[in-house]
N, C-alpha and C positions, 0 to 999 in steps of 0.2 A: 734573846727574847725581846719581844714587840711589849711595851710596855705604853696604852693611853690610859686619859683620865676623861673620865663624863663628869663636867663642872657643875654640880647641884647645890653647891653652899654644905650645910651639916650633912647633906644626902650625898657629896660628892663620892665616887668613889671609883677603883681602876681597874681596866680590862689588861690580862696577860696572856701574852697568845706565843705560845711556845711545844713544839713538837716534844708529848713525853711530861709535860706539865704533872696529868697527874698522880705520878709519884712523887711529886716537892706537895700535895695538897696540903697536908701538916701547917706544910710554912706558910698558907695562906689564910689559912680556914678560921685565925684569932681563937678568942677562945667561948666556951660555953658548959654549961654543966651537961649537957646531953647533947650531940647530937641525931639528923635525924635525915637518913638518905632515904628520897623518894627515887623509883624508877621505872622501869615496864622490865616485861616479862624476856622481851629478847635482849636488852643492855644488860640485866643482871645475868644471864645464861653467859655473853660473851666478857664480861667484864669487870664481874662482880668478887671475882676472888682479887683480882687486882687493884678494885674500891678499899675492898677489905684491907688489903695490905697497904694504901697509903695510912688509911685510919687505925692503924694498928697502934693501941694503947691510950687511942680515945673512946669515951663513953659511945654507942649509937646505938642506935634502933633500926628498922629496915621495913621499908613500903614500899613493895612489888605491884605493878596495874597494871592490867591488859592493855598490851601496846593500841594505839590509835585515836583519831578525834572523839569517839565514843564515848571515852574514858571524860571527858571534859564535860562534865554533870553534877550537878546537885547535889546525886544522889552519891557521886565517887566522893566529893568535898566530906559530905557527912561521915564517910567511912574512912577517910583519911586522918579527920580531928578525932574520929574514937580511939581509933589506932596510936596518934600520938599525947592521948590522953593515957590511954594504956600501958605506952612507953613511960611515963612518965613524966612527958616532957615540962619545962616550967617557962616562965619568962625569959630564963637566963639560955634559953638552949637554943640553937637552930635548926632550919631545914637545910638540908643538900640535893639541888636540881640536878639529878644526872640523868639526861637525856634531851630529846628534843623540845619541840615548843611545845606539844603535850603537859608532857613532864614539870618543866620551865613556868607555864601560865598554872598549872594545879601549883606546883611548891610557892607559887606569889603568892596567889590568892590563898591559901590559906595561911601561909606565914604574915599575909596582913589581917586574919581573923582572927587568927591564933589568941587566947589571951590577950585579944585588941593589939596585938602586933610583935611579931621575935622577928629576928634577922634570918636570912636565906641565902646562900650563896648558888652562883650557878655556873655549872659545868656543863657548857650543852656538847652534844656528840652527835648533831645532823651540821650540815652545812647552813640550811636554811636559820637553824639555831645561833649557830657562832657568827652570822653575818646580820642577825635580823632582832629576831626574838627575843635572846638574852640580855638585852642593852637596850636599858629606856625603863623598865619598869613596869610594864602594861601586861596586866593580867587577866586574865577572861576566862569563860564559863558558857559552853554551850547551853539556849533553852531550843523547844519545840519551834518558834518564830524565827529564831535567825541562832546565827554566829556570835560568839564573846558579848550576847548580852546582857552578863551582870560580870562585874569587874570592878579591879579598883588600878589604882596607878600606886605602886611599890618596889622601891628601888633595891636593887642587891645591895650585898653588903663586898662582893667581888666574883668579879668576869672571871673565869680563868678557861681559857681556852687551847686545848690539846688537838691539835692539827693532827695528831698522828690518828686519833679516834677514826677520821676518815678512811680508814683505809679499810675497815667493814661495813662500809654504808650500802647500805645495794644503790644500786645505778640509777635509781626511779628516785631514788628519797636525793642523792645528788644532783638530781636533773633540775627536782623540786627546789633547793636549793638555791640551784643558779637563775631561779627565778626572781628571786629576792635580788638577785647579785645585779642582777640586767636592769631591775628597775631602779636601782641607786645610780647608774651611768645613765639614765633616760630623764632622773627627775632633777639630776643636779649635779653630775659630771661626764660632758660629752666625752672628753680622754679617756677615762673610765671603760666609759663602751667602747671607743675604740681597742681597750687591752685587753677585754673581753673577747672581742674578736678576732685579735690577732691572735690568745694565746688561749683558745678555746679547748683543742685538741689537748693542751699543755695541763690545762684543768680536769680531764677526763682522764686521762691519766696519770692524775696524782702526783704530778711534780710538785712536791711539798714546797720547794723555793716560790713557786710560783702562787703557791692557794696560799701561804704566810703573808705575801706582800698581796695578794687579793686582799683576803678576810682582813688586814690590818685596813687596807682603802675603806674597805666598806663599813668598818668600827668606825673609822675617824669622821666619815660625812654622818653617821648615826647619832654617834657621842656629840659632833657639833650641832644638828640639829635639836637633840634634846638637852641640850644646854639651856639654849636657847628658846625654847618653851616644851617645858616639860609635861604640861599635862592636853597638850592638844588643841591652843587656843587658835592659833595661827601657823605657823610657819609646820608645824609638826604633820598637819595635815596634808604634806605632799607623798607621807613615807603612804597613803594612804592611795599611790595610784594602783588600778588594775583591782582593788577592792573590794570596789563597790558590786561588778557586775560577777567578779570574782568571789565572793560569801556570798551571794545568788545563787550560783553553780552550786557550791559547798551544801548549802540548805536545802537545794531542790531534791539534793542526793544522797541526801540523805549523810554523809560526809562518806558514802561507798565506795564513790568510782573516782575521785581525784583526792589525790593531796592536795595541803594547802597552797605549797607552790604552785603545782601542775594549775591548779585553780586561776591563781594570781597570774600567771602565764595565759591564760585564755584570754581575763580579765583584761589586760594590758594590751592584749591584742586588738578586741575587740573598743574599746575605752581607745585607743589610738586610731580606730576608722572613724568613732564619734568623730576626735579631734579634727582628722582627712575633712570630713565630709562639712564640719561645720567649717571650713578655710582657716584652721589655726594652724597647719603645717601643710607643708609640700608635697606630693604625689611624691617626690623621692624617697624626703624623710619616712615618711608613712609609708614606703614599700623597704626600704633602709631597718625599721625596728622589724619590720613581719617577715623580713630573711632572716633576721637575728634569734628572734621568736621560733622560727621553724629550724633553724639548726636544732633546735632541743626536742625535736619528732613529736612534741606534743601537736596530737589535733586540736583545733581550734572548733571544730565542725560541731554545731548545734544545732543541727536538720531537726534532730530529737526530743529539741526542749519547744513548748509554746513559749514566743517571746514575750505574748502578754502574761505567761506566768509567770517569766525573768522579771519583766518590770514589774510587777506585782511581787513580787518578793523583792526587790530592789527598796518597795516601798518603806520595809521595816528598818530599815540601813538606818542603827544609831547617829549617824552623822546627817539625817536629814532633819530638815524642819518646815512643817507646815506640810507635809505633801510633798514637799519639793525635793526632787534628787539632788545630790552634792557628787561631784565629778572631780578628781584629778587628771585633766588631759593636759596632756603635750602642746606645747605651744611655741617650739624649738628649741634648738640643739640642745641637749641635755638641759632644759624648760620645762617646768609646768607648773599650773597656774587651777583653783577651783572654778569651776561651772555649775551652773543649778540649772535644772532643767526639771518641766514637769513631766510626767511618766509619760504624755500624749508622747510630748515635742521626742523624748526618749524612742519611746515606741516607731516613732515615725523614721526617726533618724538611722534605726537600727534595720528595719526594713527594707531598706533603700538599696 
């Protein structure tokens, strides 16, 4: 078992990543007078008798939500704190995250309302989850304007992560995944994408040796960055490439036609032509990430969006100020650095 620590002071706490995990969840989960497993509708069908059975002679409750971004509403929040008002739940009890970043961002966000705040664990069962989402604390709330725009920052109280959950993930939700994965070797470890690429095939098909010593890289550049500033003031800001243009996409679409990864994969793509075209990388580099990019057969093709509507929706991006777009581009080998750009210079840039 892969055992790291995310260094928060009284918030610290550790990610366990071990194929089969959860059946030991008992031994993790500490204690509470309730708990309270949130999920969607397709993890409890595949998995929910075997939740059941690690928690077998503990208190819980159980909340079922229609799988998908959808579900990341107001209106799901409201129906979630009824339900574990229902249950009973008190100060002393907690949530249990089982499922994706869905799932992951609702059980935050309301375990930090809850009663002004109960502890959460999380157990996520996407890729994109166990490498991205579940570590760090950031929880979000779809409105009508944009992406995750009401949220708080709330740390678990423990990672625990089951490699083996993969091995039901449909191919789309892992692809989305390995978007997350690609941009952690782009924003701050070149080696990284090189292992990526070499053992790409190795990841698609589920060589569990191989996605444990992945997902444990991609924890450990996570956990050091939000160590290191946890709520976003600096440095945290680079987990933020592909983004920008990337919850553009997401918004314009209502969150229909991509996933988040699939999303963040456009995003990165096109965010690394900005880079190209403004001379912060090289014609290699920048054909270098867009073979990388297109091994994952995601299209990148946006014939179909007005781009003045992309930067126009770019506009509401929590991370700007004043007008001004906020950028993480590439600026070499496993580099990047922010940019601000107005939506003209954007516009323009993008056109090109």
């Amino acid at each position: 078992m892969e055992t790291l620590a995310v260094s928060l002071g009284e918030k610290s706490y550790n990610i366990y990543i071990k194929e089969g995990i959860l059946a030991d969840l008992a031994a993790y989960s500490g204690v509470a007078d309730k708990w309270f497993i949130l999920t969607d509708e397709n993890l409890d069908r595949l998995y929910g008798t075997a939740l059941a059975a690690a928690l077998e002679g503990l208190p819980y409750a159980k909340f079922v939500l229609p799988p998908g971004e959808t579900s990341k509403s107001f209106h799901m929040v409201e129906t979630i704190i009824d339900a574990m008002l229902a249950a009973g739940l008190t100060r002393h009890s907690a949530i249990i995250a089982f499922g994706g970043g869905v799932v992951g961002d609702l059980a935050g966000f309301c375990a930090s309302i809850y009663m002004r705040g109960i502890r959460y664990l999380q157990i996520p069962t996407t890729l994109l989850a166990q490498v991205d989402s579940s570590v760090g604390g950031k929880t979000g709330i779809n409105v009508s304007q944009g992406k995750n725009m009401a949220g708080t920052f709330y740390q678990p109280q423990v990672v625990l992560i089951d490699t083996g959950l993969l091995a039901t993930l449909p191919q789309r939700e892992f692809t989305a995944g390995l978007g997350e994965v690609i941009k952690y070797g782009l924003i701050y470890d070149y080696q990284l994408l090189q292992s990526i690429k070499n053992n790409f095939v190795r990841f698609y098909n589920l060589d569990f040796a191989a996605l444990n010593s992945l997902i444990r890289q991609c924890c450990q550049i996570k956990a050091s960055i939000v160590g290191q500033d946890e709520t976003e003031r600096d440095l945290r800001k680079i987990l933020n490439f592909g983004h920008t243009i990337g919850h553009a996409i997401e918004t314009l679409t209502h969150y229909q036609r991509y996933l988040h990864g699939e999303a963040v994969l456009i995003g990165m793509h096109y965010e690394s032509l900005l880079a190209k075209k403004m001379n912060l990388i090289s014609e290699a580099y920048s054909q270098e990430i867009a073979d990388l990019i297109g091994r994952t057969n995601i299209s990148a093709d946006l014939t179909d969006f007005s781009l003045t509507s992309l930067v126009e929706q770019m506009r509401t991006d929590k991370k700007n100020q004043d007008g001004i777009l906020s950028f993480i581009l590439p600026t070499g080998l496993g580099r990047v650095t922010e940019y601000t750009l107005t939506p003209q210079q954007t516009l323009a840039l993008l056109s090109r």
